[in-house]
N, CA and C atoms as a LAMMPS dump frame, in Angstrom:
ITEM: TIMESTEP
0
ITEM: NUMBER OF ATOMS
249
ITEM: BOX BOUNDS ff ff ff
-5.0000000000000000e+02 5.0000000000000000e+02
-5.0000000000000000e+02 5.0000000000000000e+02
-5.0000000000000000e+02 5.0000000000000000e+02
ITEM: ATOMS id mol type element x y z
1 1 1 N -283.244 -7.154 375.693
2 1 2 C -283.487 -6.054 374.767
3 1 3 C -284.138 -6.6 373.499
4 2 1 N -285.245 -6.029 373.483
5 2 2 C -286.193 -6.306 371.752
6 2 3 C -285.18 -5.456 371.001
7 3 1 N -284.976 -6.174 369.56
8 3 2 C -284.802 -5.591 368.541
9 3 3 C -285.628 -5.715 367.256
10 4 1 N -286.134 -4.727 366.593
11 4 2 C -287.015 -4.91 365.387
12 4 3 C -286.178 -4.636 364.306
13 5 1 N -286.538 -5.107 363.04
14 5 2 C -286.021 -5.242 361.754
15 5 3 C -287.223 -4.751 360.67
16 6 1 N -287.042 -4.134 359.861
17 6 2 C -287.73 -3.998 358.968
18 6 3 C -287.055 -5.105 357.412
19 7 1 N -288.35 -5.526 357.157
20 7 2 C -288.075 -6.443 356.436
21 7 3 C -289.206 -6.281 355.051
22 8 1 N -288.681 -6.295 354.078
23 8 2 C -289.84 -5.769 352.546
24 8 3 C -289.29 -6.708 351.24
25 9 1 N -290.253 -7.405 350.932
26 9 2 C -289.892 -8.403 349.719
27 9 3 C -290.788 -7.733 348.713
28 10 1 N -289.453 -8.144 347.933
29 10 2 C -290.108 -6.95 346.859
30 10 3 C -290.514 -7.542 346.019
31 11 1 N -291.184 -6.424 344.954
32 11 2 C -292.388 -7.131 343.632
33 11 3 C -292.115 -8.736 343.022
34 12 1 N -290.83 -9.065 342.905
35 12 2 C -290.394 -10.593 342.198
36 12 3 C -290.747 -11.511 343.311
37 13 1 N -290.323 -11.609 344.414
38 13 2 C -290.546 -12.501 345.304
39 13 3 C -292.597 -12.724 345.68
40 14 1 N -292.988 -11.442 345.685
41 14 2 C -294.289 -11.342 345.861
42 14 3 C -295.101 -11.79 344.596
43 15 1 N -294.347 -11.925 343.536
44 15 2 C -295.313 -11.989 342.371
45 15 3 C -294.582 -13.833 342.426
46 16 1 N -293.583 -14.178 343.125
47 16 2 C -293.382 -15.57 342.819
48 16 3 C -293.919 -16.494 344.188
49 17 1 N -295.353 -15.907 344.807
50 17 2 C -295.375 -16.571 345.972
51 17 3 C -294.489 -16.99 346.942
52 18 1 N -293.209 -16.32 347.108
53 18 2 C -292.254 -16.693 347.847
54 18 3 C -292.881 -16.392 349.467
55 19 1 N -293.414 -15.609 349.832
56 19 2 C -293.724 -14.888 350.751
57 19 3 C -293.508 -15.512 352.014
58 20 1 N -294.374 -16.593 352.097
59 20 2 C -294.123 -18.22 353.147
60 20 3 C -292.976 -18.398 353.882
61 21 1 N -292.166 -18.727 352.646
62 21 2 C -291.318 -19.828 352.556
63 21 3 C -289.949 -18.594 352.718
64 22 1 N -289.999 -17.437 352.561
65 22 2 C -288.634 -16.384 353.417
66 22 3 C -289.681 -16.104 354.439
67 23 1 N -290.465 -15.787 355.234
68 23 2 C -290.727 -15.865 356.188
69 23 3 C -290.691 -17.248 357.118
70 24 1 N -290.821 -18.493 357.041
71 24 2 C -290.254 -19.474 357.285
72 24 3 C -288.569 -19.355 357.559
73 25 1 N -287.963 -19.122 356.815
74 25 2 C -286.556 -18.71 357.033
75 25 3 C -286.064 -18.293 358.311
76 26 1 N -286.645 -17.492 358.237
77 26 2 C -286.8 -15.865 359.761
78 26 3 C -287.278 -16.994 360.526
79 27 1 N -288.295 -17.101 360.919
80 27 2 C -288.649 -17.963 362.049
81 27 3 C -288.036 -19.063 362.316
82 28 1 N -287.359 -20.113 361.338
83 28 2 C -286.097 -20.824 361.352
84 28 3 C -285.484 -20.418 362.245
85 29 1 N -285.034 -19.269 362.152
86 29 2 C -283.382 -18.699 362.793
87 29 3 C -284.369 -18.232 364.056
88 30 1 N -284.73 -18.351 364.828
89 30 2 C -286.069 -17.816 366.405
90 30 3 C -285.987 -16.831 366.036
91 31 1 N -286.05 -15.56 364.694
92 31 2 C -287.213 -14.626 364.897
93 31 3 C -288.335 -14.729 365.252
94 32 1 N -289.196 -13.709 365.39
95 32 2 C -290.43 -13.851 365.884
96 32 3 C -290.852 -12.628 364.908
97 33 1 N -292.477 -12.72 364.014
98 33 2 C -292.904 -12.264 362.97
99 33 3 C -294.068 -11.78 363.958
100 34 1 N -294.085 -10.292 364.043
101 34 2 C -295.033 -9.423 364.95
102 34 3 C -296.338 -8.835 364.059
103 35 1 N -295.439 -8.73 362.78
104 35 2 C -296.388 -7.914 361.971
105 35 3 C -296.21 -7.971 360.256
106 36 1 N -297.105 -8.161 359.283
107 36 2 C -296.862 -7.775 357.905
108 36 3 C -297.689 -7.251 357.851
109 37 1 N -297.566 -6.665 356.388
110 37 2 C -298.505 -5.825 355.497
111 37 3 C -298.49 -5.996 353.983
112 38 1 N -299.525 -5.802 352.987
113 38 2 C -299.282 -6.219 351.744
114 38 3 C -299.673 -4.646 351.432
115 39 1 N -298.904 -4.246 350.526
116 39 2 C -299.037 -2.865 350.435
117 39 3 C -298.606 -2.592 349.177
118 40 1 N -298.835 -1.328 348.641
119 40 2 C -298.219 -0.929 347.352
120 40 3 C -297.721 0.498 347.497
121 41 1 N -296.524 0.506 347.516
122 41 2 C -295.839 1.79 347.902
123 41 3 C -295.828 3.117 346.696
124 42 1 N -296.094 4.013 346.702
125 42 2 C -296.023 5.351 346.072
126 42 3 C -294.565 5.606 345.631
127 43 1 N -294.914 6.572 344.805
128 43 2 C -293.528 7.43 344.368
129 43 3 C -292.608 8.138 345.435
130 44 1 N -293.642 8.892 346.127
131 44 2 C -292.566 9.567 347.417
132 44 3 C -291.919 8.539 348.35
133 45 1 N -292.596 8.046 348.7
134 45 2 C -292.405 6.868 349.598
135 45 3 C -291.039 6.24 348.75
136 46 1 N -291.116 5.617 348.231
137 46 2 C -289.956 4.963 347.294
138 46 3 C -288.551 5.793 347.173
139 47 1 N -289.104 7.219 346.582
140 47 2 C -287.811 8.192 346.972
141 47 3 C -287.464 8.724 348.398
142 48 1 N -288.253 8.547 349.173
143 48 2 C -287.677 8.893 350.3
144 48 3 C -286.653 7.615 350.96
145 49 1 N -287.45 6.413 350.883
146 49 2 C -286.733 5.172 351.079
147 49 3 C -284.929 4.771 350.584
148 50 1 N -285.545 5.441 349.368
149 50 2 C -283.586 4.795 348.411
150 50 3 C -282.906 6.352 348.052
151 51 1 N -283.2 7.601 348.801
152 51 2 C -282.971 8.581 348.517
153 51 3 C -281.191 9.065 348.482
154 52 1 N -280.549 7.797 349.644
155 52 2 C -279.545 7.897 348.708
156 52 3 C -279.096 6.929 347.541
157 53 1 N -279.949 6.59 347.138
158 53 2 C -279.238 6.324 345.682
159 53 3 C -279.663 7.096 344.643
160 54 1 N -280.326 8.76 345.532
161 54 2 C -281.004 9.34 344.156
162 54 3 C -279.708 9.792 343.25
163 55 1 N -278.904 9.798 343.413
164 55 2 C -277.93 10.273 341.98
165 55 3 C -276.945 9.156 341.446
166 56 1 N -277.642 8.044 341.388
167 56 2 C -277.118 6.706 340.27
168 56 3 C -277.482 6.553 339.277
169 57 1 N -277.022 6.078 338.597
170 57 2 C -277.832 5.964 337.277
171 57 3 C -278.84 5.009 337.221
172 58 1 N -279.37 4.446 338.091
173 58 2 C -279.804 3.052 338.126
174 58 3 C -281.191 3.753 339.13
175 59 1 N -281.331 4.86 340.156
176 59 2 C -282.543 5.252 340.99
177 59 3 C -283.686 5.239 339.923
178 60 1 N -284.083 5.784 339.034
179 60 2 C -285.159 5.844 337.74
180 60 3 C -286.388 4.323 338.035
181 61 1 N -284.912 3.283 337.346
182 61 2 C -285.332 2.166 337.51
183 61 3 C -285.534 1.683 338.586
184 62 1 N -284.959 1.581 339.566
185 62 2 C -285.279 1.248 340.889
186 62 3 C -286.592 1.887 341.42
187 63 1 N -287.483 2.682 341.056
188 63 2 C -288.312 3.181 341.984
189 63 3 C -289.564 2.671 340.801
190 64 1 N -289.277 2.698 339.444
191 64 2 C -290.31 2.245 339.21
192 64 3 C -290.425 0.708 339.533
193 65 1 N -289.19 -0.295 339.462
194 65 2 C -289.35 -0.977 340.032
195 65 3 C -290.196 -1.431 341.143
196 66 1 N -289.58 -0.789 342.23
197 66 2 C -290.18 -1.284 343.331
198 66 3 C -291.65 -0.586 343.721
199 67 1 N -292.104 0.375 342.603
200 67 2 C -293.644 1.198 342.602
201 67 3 C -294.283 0.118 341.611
202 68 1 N -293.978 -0.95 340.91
203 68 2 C -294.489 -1.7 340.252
204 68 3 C -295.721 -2.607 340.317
205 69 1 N -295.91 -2.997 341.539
206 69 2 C -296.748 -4.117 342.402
207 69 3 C -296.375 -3.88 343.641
208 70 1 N -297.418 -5.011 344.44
209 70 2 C -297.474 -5.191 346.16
210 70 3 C -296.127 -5.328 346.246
211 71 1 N -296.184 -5.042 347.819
212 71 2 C -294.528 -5.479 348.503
213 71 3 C -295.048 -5.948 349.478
214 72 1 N -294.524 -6.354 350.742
215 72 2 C -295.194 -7.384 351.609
216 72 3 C -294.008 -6.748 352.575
217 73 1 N -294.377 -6.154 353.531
218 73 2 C -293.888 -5.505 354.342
219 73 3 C -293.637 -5.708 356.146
220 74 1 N -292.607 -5.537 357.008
221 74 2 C -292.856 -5.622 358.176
222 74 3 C -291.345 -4.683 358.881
223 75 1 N -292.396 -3.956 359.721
224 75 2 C -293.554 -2.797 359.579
225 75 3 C -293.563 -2.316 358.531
226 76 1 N -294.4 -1.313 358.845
227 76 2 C -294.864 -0.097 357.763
228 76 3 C -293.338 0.454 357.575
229 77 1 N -293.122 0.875 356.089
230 77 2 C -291.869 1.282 355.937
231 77 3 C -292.136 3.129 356.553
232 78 1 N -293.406 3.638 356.535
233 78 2 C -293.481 4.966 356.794
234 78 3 C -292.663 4.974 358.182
235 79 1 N -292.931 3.526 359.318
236 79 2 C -292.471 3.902 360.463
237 79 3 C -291.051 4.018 360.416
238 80 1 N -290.093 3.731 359.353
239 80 2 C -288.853 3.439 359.122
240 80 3 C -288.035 4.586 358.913
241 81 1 N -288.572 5.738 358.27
242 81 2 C -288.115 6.594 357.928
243 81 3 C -287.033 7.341 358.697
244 82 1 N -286.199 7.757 357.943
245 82 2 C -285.079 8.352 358.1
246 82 3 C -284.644 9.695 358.801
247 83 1 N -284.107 10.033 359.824
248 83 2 C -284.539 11.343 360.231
249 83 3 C -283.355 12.514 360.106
């Protein structure tokens, strides 16, 4: 049985070239890396993603956060979505 993971490093790691070197990690442990993407995610997208944390006090920041810069993605988080 395949299992997939969605996996998204967010703006700090991407802005600190980490990208490599946690993907290295993963493949360490015999994952197998099918797919990335360097992407910059939207507002909806972001609230649909952390939608339950929309009533924290902390969602605000979190979305501009992570709407800040690239994210580096695997898969597409659209395919991820919640149903």
């Amino acid at each position: 049985m395949i299992q997939k993971s969605f996996v998204m490093m967010k703006p700090d790691a991407v802005q600190r070239r980490l990208m490599g070197k946690i993907l290295s990690r993963f493949e360490e442990k015999g994952l197998q890396i099918v797919a990335v993407k360097l992407m910059q995610i939207d507002e909806d997208l972001a609230k649909t993603h952390y939608g339950e944390h929309a009533d924290k006090p902390f969602f605000g920041s979190l979305i501009e956060y992570i709407t800040s810069c690239l994210l580096y993605t695997s898969p597409s988080p659209r395919d991820m979505r919640r149903s």
